[in-house]
N, C-alpha and C positions, 0 to 999 in steps of 0.2 A: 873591095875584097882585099886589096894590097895591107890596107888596115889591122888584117887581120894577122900578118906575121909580123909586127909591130910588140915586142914583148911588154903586156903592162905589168908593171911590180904588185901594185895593191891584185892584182887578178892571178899573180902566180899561186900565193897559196892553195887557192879555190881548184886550179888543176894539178897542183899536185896531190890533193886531197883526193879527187878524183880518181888520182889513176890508182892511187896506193888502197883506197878502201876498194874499188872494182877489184885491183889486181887479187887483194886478199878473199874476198869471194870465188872470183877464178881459181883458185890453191887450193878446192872442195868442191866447189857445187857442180861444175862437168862431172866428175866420177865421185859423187855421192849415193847413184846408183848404183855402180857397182861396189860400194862401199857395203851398201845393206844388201846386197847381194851375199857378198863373202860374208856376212853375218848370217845369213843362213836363210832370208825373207824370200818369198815365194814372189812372181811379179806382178801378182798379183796387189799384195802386201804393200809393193815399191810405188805401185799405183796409185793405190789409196793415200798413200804417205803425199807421195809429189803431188795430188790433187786437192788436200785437205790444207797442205802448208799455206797457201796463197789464200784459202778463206779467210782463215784468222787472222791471217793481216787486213784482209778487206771490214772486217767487220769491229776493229777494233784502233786499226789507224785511224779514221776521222776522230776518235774522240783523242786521243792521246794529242794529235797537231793543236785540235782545240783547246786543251788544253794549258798548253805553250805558249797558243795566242792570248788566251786569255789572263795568266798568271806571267806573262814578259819571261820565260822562261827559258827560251828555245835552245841556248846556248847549254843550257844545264840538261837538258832533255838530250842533244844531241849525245855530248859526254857519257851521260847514262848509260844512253842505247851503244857509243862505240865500245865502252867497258865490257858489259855485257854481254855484247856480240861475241867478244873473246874469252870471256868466261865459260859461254855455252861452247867453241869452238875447243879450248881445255877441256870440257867434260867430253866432248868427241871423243877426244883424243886417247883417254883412262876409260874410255868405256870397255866392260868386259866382253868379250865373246861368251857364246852359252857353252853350257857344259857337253863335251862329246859323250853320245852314245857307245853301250859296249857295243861290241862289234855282231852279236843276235839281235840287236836291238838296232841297231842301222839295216842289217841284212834282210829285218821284215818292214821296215821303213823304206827302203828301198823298191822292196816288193812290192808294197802298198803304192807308192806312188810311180810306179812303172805301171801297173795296175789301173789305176784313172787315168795316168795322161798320155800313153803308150797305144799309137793304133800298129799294129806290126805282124803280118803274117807268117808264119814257120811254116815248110814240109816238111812230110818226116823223115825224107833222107838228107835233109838240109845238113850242116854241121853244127854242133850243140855249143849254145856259150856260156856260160859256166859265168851265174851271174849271183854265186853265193862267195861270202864271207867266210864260212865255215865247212867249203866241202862241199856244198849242196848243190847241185846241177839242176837248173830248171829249164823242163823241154817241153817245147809245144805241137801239139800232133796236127796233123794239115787242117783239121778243122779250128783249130786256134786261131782266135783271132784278137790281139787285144786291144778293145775296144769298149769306148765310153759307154756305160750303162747295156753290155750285152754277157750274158755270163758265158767265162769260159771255160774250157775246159783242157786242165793245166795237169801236167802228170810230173809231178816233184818225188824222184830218185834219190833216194838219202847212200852218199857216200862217207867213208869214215873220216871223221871230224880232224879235219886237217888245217891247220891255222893256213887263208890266203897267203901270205907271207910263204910259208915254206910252200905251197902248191903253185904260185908265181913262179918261181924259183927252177922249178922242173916243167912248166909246160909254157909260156908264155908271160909278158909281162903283166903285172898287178897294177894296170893302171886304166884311165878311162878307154886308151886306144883299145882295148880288149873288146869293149862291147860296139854293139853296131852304132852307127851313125844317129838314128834317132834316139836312141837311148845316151847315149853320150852328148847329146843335147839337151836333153831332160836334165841330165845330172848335173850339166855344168848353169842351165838356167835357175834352177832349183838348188839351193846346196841344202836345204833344210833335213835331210835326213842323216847328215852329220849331228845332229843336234836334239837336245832335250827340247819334247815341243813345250813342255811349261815352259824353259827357258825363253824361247820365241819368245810364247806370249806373252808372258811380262817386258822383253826387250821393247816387243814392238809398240806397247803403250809406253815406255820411256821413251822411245825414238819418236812416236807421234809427238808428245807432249814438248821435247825438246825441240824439234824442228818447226812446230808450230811458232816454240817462243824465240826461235832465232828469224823466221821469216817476221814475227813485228818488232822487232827491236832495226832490223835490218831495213822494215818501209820505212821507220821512225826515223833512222841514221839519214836514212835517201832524202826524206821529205824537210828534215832541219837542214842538211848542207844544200841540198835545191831552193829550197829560203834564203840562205845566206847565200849564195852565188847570185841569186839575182839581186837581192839589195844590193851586189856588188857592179851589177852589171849596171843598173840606175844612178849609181852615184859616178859609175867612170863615161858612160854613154847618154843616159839619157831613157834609154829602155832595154829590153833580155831581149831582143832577136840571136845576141850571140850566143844563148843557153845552147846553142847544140856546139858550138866549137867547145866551151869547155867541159863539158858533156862529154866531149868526143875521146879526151885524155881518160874518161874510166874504161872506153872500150878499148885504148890502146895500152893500159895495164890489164884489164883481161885480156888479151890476146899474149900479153908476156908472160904474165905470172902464171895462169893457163898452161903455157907450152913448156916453162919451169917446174913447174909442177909435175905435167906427166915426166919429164926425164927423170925425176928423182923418184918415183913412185915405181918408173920402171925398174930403176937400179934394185929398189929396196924387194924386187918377186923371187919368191923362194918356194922349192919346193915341197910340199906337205903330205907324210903317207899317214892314210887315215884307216886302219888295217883292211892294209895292204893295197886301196885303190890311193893314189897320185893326183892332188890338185893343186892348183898355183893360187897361193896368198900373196897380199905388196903390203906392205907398212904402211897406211891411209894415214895413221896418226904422224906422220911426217909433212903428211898434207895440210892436218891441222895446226900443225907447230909452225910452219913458216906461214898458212896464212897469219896468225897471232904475231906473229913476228912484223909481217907487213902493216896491220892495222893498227898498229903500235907507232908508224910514221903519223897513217893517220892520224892519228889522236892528239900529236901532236901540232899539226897542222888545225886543230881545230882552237887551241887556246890563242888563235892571233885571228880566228873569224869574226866578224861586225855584224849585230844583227842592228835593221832598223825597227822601228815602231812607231805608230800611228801617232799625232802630237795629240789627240782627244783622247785622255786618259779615261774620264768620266763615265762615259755611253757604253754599259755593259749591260742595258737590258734589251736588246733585242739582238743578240751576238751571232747568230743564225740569219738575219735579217735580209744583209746582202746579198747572201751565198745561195740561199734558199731565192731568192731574187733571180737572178742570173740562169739559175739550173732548172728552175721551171716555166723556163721563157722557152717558146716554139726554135730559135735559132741557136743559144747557146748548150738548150739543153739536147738537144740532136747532135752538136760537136759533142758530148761526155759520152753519148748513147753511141757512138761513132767510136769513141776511142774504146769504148767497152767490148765493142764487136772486134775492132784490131786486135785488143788483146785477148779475145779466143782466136784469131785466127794463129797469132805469137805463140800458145799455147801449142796449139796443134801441131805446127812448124818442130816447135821446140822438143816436145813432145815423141812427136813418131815420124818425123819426114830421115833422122839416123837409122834409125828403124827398119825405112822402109829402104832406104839408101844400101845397108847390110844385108837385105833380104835378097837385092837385086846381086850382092856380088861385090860390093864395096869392102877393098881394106883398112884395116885400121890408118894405113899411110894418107889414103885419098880421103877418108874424115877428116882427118888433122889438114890436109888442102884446104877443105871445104870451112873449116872453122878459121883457118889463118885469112880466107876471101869473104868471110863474115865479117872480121875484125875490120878488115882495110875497107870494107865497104862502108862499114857503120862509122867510120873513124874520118874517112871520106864526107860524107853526107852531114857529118857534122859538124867538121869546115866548112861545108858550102850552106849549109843552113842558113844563115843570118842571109846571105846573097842571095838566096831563092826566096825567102819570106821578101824580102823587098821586090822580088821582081816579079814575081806571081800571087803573092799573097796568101795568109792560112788557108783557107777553107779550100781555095785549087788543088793546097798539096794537098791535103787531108785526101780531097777526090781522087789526086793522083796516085796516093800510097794504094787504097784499095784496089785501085785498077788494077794496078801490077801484083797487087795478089793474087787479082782474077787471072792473072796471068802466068802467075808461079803454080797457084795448082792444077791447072790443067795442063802445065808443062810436067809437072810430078804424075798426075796419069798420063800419061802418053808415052813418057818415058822407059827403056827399055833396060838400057845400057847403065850402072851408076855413074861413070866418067859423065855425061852429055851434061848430069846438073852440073860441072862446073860452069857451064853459060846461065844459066840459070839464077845461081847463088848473088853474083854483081847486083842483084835487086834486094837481097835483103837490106841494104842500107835504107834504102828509100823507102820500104816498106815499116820497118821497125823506128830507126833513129832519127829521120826522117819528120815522122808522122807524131812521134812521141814528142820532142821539142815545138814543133809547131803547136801541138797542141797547146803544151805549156805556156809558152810566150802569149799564146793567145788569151787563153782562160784566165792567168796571174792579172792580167791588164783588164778584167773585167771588177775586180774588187779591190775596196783600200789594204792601205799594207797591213793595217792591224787585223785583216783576216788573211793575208796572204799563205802563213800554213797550215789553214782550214781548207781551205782550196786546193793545197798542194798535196795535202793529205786526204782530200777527193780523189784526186786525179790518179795518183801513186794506188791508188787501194781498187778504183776503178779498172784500171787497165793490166797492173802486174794485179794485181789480188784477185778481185770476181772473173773479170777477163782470162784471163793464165789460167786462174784454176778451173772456170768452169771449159776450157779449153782440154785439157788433160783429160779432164772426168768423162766431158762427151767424146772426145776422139777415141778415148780409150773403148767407148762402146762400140762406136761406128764402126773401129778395126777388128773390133771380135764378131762383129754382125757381115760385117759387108765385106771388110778386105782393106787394106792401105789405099789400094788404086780406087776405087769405087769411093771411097773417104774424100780424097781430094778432090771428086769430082762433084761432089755433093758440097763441099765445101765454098767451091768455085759456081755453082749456081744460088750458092745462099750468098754471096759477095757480091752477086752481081742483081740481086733481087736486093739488098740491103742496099746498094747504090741507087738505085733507081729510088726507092724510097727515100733516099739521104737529100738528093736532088730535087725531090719535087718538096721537100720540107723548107730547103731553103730557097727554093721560089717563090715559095707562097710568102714566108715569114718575113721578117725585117728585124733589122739589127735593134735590141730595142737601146733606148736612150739610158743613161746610168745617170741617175740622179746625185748621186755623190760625186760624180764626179765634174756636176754642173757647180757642186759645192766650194769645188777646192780652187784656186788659184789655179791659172798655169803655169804647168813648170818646163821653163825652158834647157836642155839640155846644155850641161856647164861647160861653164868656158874657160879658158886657158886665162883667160885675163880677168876672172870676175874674184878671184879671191883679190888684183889689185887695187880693182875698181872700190872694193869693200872698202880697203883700207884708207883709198883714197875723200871718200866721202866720210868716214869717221873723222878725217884730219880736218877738212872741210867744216865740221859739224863745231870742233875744236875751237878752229878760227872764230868762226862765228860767234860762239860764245864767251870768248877770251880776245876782244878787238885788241888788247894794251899788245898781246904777244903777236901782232901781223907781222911788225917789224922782226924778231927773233925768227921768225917760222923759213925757211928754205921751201915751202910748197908755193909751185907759178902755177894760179889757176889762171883760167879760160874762162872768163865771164859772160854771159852777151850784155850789148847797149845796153846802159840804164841813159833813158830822154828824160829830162825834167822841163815839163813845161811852165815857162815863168812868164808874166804881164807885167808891165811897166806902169807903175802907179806914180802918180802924182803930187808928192807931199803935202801942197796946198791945198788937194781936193779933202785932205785928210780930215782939215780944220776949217 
């Protein structure tokens, strides 16, 4: 382990590449949400979005890594996806907002959607809130109730057409604090009735179509520098058990660039009167500018990366061969089925446990806790990665990661207080970064290197792409149906039914034998003195061929015995 703060030079690039492409992701994707939020998306809409991103990457990164493998490309393919990452992170940034509605045309949008999402009782001597734009007072008589799919009965009082603005002015302020609590929820979860709904809809098929194409371009970046770190790790070690230390440097640029990020976002919040009601906009597009700014180190970092490749040029007809080998065998193919399930449960986590975290009472202060004891956990666990695969081996931790899942969500229901998951959070390392490099180091070492970013671009599209997303999509249901609390616990009985099954798989199974790999030579991990020893038998090789130069030559070899056995003949017996 001491090994491990040992600085290697050829291995710096690799983590500085690391922390500066995470950190530039961290500069956006935490308040992405509320990005398309203040865009006017319903959360519905944010749903659908954050659930669809991660298909596309699933269903379209194995071919692109194949690709790479198969055309020597990966270096070129990498550059691509980092350019274009920031291309599409630029179009963020100039994207327009939709155009504002006049202000009768918010005022019955308003209405409408107070209207469906509003359960809210009135009496009639209650006091009346005055929830028009132009004057108009809407009151609800004790039998009012509003409420989803029951009709009500609304007695709207037309006062003379007075601009909110000047009627603020004389009785109260023109802002959300005016209306009650539920409704000032709505407004602020919802901003879409600021807005033209064609505008939405067309927004929202750009912002699908865009975020879909930055999440593959994004697994495509992941899966080429996770290629190139480990060819980097074999050539200075021997094998990637230390994929998670340098792994660990992108989670400690997302936790910086992350918490740089919201401070400037918060500088840039200003306040917006939309006639007459008060909301708070932040300049997002400063989010997108400095990530661009950081993946721009990236990029540079990637013109001094080394890819390796297979010495069997020839053999490109059965280029699925291995891969398809490995992944429909009983014990290897259970580790992919294993990381698929992790990454719904990452999803779900990721997803709605903030969520659930705010519901109970949590501040913005104690999220930012919770995200900074993410970081150090994940950043943690991936220093010690390389020393726990040696000392426990893959498949234990894989065991072990799920366990404490089982552990984490039944601690998420039970919980009452938001502060208590501070105890709680110290496990996401072992759960997430943990479980994700293991897996890696494990599976890469199943197939030759000339499929290595076919594999990688399995693994990457399996666990953040079908994983992730189908995480989102079904959590999203399970908390409209059952509840947060009831989520986790249904969560944490399917964790613990999926272990059981993961264990008797690999009871039964056996490791199977890899044939290519009976193929190749063994290769012993390099030595400090083998580039001398090289040199030294080329010299050797020299001598030998060259006897007249032994004398000119300064090399003392170490020969062993030469015995020449000789008889004593007789001259006279000759004749």
């Amino acid at each position: 382990m001491a090994g491990l703060f040992h600085i290697h030079p050829p291995l710096l690039v690799y983590k500085v590449f690391n922390f500066t492409f995470w950190g530039s992701l961290a500069c956006f994707l935490p308040y992405i949400s509320l990005y398309f939020k203040q865009l006017g998306f319903s959360p519905g809409s944010i749903g659908t979005i954050s659930a669809l991103r991660p298909i596309f990457g699933f269903l379209l990164l194995p071919f692109t890594a194949a690709a790479a493998d198969r055309f020597r490309c990966r270096k070129a393919v990498l550059v691509a996806s980092v350019v274009l990452s920031g291309a599409v992170l630029l179009s963020f940034a100039v994207l327009p907002r939709g155009s504002q509605v006049p202000c009768d045309v918010m005022e019955e949008q308003i209405w409408e959607m107070l209207h469906l999402n509003i359960s809210l009782p009135y009496q009639e001597d209650q006091t009346r809130y005055n929830f028009s734009l132009d004057g108009d007072i809407f009151s609800f008589s004790s039998t009012s109730v509003l409420k989803r799919g029951i009709d009500r009965q609304v007695t709207r009082r037309a006062l003379p057409k007075v601009a909110l603005g000047t009627w603020r002015n004389q009785t109260t302020e023109g802002s959300l604090g005016q209306f009650p609590k539920p409704i000032q929820e709505a407004l602020l979860a919802n901003q879409g009735w600021l807005y033209e709904k064609a505008d939405l809809r067309t927004l929202f098929v750009v912002i699908l179509l865009i975020s879909s194409f930055i999440e593959v371009v994004v697994f495509s970046s992941t899966c080429q520098a996770d290629i190139a770190t480990l060819d980097a790790l074999r050539r200075e070690y021997g094998h990637v058990d230390h994929y998670g230390w340098n792994r660990g440097f992108g989670t400690l640029g997302w936790g910086v660039c992350s918490t740089a990020a919201g401070f400037i976002l918060n500088a840039t919040r200003t306040v917006e009167v939309s006639c007459g009601i008060e909301h708070t906009i932040a300049g997002y597009w400063t989010s997108f500018l400095l990530a661009v700014g950081v993946s721009s180190i990236a990029l540079v970092c990637v013109a001094y990366f080394k890819f390796s490749y297979d010495s069997k040029t020839g053999d490109t007809e059965s280029s699925y061969g291995p891969i398809t080998a490995v992944l429909l065998s009983w014990h290897y193919g259970s580790v992919l089925v294993m990381l698929a399930f992790l990454g719904l449960c990452n999803g779900c986590v990721w997803g709605f446990l903030f969520w659930h975290l705010e519901n109970l009472g949590a501040t913005q202060d104690l999220l930012g806790i919770f995200t900074a004891i993410n970081s150090f956990s994940e950043f943690s666990c991936g220093f010690l990665s390389s020393w726990a695969i040696a000392k426990f081996g893959h498949v234990t931790l894989l065991i072990l990661g799920l366990s404490l899942y089982i552990l984490r969500f039944v601690s998420y229901f039970l919980i009452t207080m938001p502060w208590t998951a501070v105890f709680i959070e110290p496990l996401h390392g072992l759960c997430f970064i943990m479980t994700w490099t293991t897996a890696v180091s494990y599976m890469t070492e199943t197939v030759p290197t000339l499929y290595g970013g076919t594999m990688q671009g399995v693994l990457i599209s399996v666990h953040h792409g079908l994983g992730a997303g189908l995480g989102f999509f079904l959590t999203g249901l399970l908390v409209t149906e059952y509840g947060a609390r009831m989520t986790f616990l249904l969560y944490a009985v399917s964790c613990g039914m999926f272990l059981f099954l993961f264990l008797l798989v690999q009871w039964l199974s056996r490791v199977p034998t890899l044939e290519w790999k009976s193929e190749e030579p063994v290769k012993s991990p390099p030595d400090k003195h083998e580039e001398t020893d090289e040199e030294q038998m080329q010299q050797t090789q020299s001598l030998l061929d060259s006897p007249g130069d032994r004398q000119n030559s300064k090399l003392s070899l170490k020969l062993p015995k030469f015995v020449l056995t000789t008889k004593a003949i007789n001259q006279q017996e000759l004749w």
